[in-house]
MARLOVO-987154 format. One record per residue (C-alpha): x, y, z; residue number from 1; residue in one letter. Coordinates in Angstrom, 3 decimals. Layout:
residues N
@xx: X	yy: Y	zz: Z	n: NUM	res: A;
...
***
This chain:
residues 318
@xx: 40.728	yy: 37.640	zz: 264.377	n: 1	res: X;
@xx: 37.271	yy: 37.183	zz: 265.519	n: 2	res: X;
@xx: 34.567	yy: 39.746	zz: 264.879	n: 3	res: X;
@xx: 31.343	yy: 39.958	zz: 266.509	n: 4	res: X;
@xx: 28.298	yy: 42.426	zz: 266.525	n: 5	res: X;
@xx: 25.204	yy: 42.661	zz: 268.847	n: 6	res: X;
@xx: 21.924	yy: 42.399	zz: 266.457	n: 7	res: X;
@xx: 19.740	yy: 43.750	zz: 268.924	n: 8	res: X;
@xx: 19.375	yy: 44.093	zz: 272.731	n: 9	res: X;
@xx: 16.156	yy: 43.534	zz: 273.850	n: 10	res: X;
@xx: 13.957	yy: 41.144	zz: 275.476	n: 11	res: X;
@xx: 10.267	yy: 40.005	zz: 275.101	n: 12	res: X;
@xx: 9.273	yy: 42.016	zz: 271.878	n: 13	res: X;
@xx: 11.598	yy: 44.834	zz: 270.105	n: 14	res: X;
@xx: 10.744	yy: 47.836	zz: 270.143	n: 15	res: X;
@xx: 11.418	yy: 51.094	zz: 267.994	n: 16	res: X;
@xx: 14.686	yy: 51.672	zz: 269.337	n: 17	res: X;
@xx: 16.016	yy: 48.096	zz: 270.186	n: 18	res: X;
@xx: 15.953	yy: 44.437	zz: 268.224	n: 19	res: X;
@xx: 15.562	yy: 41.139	zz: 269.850	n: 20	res: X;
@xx: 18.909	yy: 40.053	zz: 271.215	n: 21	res: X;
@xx: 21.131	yy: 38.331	zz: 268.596	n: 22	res: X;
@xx: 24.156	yy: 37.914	zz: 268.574	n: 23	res: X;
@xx: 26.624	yy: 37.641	zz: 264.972	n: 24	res: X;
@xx: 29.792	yy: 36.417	zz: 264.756	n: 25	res: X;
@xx: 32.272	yy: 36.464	zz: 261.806	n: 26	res: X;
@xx: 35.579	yy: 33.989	zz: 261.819	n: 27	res: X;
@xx: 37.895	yy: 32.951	zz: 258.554	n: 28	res: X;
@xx: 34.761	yy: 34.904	zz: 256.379	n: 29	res: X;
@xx: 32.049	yy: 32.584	zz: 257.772	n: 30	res: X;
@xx: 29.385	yy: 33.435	zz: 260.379	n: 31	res: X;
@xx: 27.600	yy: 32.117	zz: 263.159	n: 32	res: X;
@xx: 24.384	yy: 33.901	zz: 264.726	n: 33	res: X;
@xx: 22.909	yy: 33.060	zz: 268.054	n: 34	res: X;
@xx: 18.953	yy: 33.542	zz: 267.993	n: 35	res: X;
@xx: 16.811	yy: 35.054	zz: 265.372	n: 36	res: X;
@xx: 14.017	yy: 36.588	zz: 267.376	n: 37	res: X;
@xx: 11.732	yy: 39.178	zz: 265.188	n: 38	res: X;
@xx: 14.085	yy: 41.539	zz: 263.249	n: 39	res: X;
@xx: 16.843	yy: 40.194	zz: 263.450	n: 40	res: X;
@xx: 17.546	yy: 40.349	zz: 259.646	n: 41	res: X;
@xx: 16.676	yy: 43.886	zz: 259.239	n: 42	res: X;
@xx: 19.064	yy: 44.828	zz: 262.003	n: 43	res: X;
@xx: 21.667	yy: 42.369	zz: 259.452	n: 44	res: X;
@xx: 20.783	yy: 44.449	zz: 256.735	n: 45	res: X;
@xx: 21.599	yy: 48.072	zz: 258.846	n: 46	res: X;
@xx: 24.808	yy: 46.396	zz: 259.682	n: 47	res: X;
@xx: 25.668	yy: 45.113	zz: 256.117	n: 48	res: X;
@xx: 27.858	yy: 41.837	zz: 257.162	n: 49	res: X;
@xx: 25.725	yy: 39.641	zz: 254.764	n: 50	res: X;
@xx: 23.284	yy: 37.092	zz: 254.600	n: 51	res: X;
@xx: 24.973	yy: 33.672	zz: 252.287	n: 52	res: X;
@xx: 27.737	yy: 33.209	zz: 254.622	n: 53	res: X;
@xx: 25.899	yy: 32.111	zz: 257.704	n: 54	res: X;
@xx: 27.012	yy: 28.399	zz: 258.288	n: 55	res: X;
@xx: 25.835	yy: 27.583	zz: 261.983	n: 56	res: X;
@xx: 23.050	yy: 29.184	zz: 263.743	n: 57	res: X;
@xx: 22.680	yy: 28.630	zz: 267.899	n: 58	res: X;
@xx: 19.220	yy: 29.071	zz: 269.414	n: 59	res: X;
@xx: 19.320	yy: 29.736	zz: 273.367	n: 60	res: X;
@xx: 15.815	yy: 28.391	zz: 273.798	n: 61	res: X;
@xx: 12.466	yy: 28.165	zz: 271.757	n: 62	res: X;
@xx: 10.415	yy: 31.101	zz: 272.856	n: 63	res: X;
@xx: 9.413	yy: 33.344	zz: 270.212	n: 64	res: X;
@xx: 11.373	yy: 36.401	zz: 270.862	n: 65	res: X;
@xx: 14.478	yy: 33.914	zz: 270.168	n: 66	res: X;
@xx: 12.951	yy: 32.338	zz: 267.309	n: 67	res: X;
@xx: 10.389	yy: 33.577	zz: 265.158	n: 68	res: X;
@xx: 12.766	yy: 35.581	zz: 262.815	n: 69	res: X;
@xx: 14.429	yy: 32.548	zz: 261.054	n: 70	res: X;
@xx: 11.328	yy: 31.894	zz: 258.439	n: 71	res: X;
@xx: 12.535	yy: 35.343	zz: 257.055	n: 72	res: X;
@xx: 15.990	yy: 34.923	zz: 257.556	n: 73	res: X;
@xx: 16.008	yy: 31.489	zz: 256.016	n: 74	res: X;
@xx: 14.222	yy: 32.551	zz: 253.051	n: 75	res: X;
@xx: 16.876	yy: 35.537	zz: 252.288	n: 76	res: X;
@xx: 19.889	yy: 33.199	zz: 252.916	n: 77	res: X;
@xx: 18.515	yy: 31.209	zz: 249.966	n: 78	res: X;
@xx: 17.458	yy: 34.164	zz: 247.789	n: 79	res: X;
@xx: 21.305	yy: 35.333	zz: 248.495	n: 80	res: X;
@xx: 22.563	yy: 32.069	zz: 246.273	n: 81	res: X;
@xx: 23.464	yy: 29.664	zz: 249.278	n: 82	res: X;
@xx: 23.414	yy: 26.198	zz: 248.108	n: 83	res: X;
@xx: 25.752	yy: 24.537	zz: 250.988	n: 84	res: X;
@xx: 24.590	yy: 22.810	zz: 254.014	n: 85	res: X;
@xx: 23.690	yy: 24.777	zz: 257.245	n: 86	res: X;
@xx: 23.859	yy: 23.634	zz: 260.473	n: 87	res: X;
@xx: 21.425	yy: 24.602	zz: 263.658	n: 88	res: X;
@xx: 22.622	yy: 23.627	zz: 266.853	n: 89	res: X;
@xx: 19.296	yy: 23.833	zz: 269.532	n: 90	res: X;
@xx: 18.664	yy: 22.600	zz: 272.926	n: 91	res: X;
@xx: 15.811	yy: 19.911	zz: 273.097	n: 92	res: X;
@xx: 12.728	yy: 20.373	zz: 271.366	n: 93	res: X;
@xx: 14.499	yy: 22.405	zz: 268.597	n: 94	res: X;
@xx: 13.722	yy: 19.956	zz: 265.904	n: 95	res: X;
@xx: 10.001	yy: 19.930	zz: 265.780	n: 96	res: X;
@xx: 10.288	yy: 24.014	zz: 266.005	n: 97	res: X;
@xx: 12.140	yy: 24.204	zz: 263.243	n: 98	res: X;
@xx: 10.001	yy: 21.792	zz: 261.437	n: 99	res: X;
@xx: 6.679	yy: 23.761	zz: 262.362	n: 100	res: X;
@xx: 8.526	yy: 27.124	zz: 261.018	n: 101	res: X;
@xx: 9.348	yy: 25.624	zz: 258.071	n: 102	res: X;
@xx: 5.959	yy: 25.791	zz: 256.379	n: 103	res: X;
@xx: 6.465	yy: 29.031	zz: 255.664	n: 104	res: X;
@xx: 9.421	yy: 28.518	zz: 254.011	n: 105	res: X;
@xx: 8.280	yy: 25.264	zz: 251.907	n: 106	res: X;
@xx: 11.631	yy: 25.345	zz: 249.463	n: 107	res: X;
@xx: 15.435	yy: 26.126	zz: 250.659	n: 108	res: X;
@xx: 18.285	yy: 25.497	zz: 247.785	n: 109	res: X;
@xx: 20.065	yy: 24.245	zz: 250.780	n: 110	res: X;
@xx: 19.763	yy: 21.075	zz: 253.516	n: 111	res: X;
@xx: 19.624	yy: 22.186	zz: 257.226	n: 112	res: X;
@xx: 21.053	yy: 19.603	zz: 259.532	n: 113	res: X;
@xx: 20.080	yy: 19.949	zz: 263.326	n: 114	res: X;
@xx: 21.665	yy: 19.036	zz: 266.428	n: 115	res: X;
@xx: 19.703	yy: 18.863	zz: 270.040	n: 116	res: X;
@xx: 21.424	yy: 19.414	zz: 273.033	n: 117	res: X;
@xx: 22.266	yy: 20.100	zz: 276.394	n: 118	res: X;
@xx: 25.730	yy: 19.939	zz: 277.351	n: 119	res: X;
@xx: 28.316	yy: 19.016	zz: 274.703	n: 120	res: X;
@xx: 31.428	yy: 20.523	zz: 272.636	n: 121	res: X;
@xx: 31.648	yy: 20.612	zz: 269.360	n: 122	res: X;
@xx: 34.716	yy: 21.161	zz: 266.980	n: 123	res: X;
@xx: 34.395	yy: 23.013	zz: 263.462	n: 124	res: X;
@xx: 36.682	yy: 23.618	zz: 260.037	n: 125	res: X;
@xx: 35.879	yy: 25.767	zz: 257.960	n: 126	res: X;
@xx: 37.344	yy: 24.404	zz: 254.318	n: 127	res: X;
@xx: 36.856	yy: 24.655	zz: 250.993	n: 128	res: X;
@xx: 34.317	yy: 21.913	zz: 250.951	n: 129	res: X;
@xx: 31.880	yy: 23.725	zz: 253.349	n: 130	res: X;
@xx: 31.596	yy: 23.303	zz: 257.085	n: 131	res: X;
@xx: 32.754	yy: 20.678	zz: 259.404	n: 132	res: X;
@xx: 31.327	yy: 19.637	zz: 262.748	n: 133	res: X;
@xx: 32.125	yy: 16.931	zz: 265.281	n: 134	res: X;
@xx: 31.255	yy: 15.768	zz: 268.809	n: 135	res: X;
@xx: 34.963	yy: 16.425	zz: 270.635	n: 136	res: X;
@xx: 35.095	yy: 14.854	zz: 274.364	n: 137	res: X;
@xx: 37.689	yy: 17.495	zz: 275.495	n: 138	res: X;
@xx: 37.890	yy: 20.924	zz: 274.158	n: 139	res: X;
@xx: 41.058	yy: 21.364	zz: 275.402	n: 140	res: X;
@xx: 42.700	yy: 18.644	zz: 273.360	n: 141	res: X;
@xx: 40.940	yy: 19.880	zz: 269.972	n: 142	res: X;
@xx: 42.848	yy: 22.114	zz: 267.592	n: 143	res: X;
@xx: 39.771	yy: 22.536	zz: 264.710	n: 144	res: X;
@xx: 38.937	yy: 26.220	zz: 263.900	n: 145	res: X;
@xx: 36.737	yy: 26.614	zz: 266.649	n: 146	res: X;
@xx: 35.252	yy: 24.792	zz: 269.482	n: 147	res: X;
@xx: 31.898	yy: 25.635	zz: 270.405	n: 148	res: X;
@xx: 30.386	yy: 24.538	zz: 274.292	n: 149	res: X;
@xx: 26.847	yy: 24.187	zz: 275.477	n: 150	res: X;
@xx: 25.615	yy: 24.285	zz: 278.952	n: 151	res: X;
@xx: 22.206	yy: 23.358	zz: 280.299	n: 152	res: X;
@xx: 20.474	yy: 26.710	zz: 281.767	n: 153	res: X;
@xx: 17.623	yy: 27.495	zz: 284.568	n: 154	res: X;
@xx: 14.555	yy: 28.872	zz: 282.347	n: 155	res: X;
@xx: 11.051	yy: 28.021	zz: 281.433	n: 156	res: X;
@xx: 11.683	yy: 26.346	zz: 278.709	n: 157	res: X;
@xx: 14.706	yy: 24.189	zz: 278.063	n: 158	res: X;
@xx: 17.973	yy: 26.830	zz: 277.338	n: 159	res: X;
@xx: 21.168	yy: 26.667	zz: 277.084	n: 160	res: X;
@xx: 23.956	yy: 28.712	zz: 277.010	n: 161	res: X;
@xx: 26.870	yy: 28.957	zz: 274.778	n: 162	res: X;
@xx: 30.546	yy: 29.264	zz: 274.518	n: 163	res: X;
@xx: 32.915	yy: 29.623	zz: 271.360	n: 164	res: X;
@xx: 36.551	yy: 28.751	zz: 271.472	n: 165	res: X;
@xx: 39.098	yy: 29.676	zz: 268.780	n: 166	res: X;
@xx: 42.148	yy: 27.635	zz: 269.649	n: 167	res: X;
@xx: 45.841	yy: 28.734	zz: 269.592	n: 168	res: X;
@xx: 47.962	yy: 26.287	zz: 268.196	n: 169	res: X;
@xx: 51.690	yy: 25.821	zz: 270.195	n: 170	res: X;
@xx: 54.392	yy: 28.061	zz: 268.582	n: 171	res: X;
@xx: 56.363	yy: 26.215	zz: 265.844	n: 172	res: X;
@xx: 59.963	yy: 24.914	zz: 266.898	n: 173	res: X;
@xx: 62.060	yy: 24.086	zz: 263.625	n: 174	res: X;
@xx: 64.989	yy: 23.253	zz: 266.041	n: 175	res: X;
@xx: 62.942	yy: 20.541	zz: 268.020	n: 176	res: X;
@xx: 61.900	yy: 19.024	zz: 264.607	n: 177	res: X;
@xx: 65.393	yy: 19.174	zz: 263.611	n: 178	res: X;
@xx: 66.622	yy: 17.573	zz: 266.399	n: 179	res: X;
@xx: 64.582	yy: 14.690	zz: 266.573	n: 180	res: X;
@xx: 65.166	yy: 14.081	zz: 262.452	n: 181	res: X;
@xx: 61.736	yy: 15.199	zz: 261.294	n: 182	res: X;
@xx: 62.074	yy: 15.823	zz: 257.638	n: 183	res: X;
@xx: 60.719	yy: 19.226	zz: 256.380	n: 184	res: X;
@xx: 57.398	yy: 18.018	zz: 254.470	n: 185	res: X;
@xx: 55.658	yy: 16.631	zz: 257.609	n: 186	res: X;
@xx: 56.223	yy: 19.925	zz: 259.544	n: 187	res: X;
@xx: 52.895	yy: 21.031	zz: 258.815	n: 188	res: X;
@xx: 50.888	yy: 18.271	zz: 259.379	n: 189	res: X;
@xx: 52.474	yy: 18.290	zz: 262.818	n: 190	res: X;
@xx: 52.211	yy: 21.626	zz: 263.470	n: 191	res: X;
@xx: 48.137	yy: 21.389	zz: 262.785	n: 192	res: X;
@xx: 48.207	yy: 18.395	zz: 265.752	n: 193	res: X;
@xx: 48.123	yy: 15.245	zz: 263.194	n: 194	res: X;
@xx: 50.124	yy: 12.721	zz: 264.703	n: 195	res: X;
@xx: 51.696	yy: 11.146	zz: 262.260	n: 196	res: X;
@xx: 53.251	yy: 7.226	zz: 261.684	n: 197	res: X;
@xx: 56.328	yy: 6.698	zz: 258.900	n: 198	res: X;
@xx: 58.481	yy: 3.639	zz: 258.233	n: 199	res: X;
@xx: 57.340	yy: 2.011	zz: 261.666	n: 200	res: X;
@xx: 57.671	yy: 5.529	zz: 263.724	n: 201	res: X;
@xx: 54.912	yy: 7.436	zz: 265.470	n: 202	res: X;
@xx: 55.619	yy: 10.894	zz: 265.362	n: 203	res: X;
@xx: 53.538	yy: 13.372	zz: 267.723	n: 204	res: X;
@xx: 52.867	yy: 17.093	zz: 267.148	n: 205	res: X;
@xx: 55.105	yy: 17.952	zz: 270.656	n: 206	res: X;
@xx: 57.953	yy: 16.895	zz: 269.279	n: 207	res: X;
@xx: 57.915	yy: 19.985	zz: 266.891	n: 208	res: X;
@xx: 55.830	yy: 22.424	zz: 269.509	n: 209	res: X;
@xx: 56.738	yy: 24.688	zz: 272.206	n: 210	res: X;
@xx: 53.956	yy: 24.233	zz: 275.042	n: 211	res: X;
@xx: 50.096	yy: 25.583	zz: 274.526	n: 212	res: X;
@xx: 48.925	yy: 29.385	zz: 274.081	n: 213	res: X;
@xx: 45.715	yy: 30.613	zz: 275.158	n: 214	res: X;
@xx: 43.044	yy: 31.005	zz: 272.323	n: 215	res: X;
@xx: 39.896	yy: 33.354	zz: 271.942	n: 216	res: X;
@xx: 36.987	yy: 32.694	zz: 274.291	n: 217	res: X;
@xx: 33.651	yy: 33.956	zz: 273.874	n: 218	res: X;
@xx: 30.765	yy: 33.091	zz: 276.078	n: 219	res: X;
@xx: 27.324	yy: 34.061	zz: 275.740	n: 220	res: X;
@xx: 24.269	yy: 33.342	zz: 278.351	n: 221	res: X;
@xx: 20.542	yy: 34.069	zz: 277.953	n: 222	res: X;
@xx: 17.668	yy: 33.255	zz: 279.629	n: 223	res: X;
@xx: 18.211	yy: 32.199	zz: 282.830	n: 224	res: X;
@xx: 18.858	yy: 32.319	zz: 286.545	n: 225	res: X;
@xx: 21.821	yy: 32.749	zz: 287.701	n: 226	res: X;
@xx: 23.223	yy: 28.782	zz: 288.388	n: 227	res: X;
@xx: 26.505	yy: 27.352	zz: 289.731	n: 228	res: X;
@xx: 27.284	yy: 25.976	zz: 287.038	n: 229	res: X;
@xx: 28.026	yy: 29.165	zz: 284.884	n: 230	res: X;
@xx: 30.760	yy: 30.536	zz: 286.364	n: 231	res: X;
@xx: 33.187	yy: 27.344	zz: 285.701	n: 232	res: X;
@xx: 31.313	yy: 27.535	zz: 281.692	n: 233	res: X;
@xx: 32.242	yy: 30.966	zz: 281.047	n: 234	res: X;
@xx: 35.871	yy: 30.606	zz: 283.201	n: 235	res: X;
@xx: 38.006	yy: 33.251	zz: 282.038	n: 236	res: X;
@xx: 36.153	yy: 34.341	zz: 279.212	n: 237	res: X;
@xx: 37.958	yy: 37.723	zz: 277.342	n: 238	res: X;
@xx: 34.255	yy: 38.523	zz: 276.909	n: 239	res: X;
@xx: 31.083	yy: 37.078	zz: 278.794	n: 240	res: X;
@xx: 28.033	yy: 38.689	zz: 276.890	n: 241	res: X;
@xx: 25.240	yy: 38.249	zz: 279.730	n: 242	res: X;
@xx: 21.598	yy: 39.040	zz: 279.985	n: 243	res: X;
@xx: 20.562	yy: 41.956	zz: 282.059	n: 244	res: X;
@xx: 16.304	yy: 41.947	zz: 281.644	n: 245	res: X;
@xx: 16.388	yy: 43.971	zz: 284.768	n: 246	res: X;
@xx: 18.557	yy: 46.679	zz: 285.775	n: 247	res: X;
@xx: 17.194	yy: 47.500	zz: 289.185	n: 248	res: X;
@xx: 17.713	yy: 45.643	zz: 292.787	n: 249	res: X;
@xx: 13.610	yy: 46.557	zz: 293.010	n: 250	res: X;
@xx: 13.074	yy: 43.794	zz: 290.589	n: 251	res: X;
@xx: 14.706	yy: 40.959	zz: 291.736	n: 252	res: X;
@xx: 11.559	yy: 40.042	zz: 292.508	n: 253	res: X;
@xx: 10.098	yy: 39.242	zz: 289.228	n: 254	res: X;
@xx: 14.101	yy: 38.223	zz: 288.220	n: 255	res: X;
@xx: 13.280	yy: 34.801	zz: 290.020	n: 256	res: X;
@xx: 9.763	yy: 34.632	zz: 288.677	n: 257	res: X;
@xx: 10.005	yy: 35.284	zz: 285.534	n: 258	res: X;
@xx: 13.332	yy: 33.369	zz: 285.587	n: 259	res: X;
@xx: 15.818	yy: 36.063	zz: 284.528	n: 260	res: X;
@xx: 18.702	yy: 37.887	zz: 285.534	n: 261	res: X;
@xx: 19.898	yy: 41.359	zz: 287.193	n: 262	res: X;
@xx: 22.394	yy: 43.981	zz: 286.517	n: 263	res: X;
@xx: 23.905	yy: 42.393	zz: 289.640	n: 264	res: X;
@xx: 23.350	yy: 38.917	zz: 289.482	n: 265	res: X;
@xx: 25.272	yy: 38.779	zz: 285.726	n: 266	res: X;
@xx: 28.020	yy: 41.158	zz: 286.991	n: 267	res: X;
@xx: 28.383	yy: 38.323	zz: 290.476	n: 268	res: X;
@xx: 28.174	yy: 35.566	zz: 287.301	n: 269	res: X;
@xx: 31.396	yy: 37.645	zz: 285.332	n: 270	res: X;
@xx: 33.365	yy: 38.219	zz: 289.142	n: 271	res: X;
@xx: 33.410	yy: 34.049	zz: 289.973	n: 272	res: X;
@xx: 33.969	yy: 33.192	zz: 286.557	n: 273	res: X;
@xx: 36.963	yy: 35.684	zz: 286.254	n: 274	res: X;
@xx: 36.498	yy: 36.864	zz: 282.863	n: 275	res: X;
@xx: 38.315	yy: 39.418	zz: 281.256	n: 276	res: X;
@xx: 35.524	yy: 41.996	zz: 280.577	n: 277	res: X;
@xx: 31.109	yy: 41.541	zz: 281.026	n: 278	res: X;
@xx: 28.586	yy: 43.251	zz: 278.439	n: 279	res: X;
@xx: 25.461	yy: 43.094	zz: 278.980	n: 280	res: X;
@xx: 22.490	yy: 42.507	zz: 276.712	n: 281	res: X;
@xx: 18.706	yy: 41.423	zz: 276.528	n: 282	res: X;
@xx: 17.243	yy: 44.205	zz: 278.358	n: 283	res: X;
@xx: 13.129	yy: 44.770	zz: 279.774	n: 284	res: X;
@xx: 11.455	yy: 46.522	zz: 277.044	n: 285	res: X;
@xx: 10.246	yy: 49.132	zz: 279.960	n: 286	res: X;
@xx: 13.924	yy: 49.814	zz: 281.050	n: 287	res: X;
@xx: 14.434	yy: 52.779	zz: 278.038	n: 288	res: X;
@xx: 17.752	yy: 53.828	zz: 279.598	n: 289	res: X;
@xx: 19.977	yy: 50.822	zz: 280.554	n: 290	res: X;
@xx: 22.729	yy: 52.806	zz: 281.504	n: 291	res: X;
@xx: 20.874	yy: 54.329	zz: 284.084	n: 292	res: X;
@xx: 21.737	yy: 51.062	zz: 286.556	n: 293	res: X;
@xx: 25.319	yy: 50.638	zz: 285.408	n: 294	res: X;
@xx: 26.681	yy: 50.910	zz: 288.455	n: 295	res: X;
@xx: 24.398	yy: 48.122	zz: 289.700	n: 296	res: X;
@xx: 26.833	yy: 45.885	zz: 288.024	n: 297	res: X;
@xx: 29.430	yy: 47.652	zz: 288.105	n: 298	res: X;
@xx: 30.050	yy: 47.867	zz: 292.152	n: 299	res: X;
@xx: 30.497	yy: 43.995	zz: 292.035	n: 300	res: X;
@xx: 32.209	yy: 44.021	zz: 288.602	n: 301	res: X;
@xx: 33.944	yy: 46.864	zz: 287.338	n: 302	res: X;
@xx: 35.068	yy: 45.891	zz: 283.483	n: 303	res: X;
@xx: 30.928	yy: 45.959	zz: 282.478	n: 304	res: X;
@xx: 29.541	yy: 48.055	zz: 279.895	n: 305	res: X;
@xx: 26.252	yy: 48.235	zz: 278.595	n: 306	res: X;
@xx: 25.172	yy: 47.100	zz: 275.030	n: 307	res: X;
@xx: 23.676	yy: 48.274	zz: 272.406	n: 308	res: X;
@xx: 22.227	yy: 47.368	zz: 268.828	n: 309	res: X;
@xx: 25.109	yy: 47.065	zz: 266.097	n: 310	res: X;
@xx: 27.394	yy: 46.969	zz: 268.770	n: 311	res: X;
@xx: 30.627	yy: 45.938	zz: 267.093	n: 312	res: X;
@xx: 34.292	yy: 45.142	zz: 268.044	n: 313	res: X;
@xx: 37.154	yy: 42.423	zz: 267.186	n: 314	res: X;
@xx: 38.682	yy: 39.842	zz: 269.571	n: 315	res: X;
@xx: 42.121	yy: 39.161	zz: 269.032	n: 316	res: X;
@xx: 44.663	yy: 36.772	zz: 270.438	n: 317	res: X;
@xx: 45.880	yy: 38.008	zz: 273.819	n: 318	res: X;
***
């Protein structure tokens, strides 16, 4: 239903054996990539998903190892033949970034339309016509193709974290319709949560539903402390994708300086917020062996595993 794939797993600068973090997803044949630090597009190419199809693009926060790939990437997007809008979706400060990057890409066959902010939700179709985004004041009431959450983070620069919803509509009842004289030809438009009004009668998409069904949730968090406010964000997640710069309890010291996370603190993060399963990503380039603290995280949280570049899977309905 919902494909995703680590880009790369490191933090600060890649090295040989590790990208920048980025993160790709891939829903209905479109894609959505969350920060484009250096290498990011090779680490595309290795994984062979494509380049045209990338409508939306998230940036955590506007230091360079989150950033300074998207000249590049940019540039091959519109050598690949994309001529439709693309949206970037930033926290404050993202527009003037963008527009300083930019000189090295002077021409795009495409428009780039930006967003700034700090806490909102945001509902997108993807049609026929291109993409589809609008400001939604409950997420839970919102039945587009996906619903995508920011929340205001704790680093040096202004961050924020993100969250990515695919909705489940209610299970169809032909019976219900049927009972309350719904003629066949406005089943569908019911059944996608239009309410509809005919011959002086407003007609509401329960009258044809059986009750709500979970969806697909997807929440992804990087740079920051650990706040309060995450845990509620990320709230039963089926997968929290968390940073991890340091694996050790030795450095929790520079954790809070250098306003980062541990193993522990993330795994303490997935516990609260009761999600379903915690990987971690964005790790110290001198920590060569993440796996070595594992169980750092794991004591407090059991379902964590450890990522690693081109790190692949599908999320399905529950």
């Amino acid at each position: 239903m919902l494909d995703l794939a680590l880009l790369g797993t490191g933090g600060s600068m890649p090295i040989p054996e590790r990208f920048l973090s980025s993160l790709l997803i891939k829903y209905k044949g479109r894609k959505i990539l969350i920060d484009c630090g250096e290498g990011t597009q090779v680490s595309m190419r290795i994984l062979k998903w494509g380049f045209k199809s990338i409508d939306i693009i998230c940036i955590t926060h506007n230091h360079g190892d989150h950033i300074l790939g998207l000249p590049g990437l940019l540039a091959t997007i519109g050598n690949s033949g994309r001529i439709e809008p693309m949206l970037i979706i930033g926290p404050k400060g993202i527009s003037n970034i963008i527009e300083g990057l930019s000189v090295a890409v002077s021409y795009l066959p495409y428009d780039i339309h930006i967003i700034e902010v700090s806490k909102i939700s945001i509902m997108v179709n993807f049609n026929t016509k291109g993409l589809e985004a609008k400001k939604v004041d409950d997420p839970n009431l919102s039945y587009g193709d996906l619903i995508i959450s920011t929340l205001e983070l704790d680093h040096s620069s202004p961050c924020i974290g993100y969250s990515f919803y695919v909705p489940r509509k209610p299970k169809f009842n032909p019976e219900k319709a049927i009972s309350y004289g719904i003629p066949k030809e406005l089943w569908k438009n019911l059944q996608n949560g239009k309410i509809i009004v005919r011959d002086g009668r407003t007609i509401k998409p329960y009258m044809v539903l059986d009750g709500s069904r979970k969806g697909i949730k997807l929440s992804y968090i990087t740079d920051t402390r650990p706040i309060d406010t995450i845990p509620d964000f990320i709230k039963e997640s089926d997968l929290f994708i968390c940073e991890g710069t340091y694996g050790s309890e030795l450095d929790k010291e520079k954790a809070i300086k250098n306003k980062h996370m541990t193993f522990s603190e993330a795994a303490q993060l997935a516990y609260e917020g009761k999600v379903k399963e915690l990987l971690l990503t964005h790790f110290s380039p001198v920590m060569e062996e993440p796996e070595t603290y594992i169980e750092n995280a794991r004591k407090i949280f059991s379902h964590t595993i450890i990522g690693y570049d081109r790190y692949t899977r599908t999320m399905n309905y529950r």
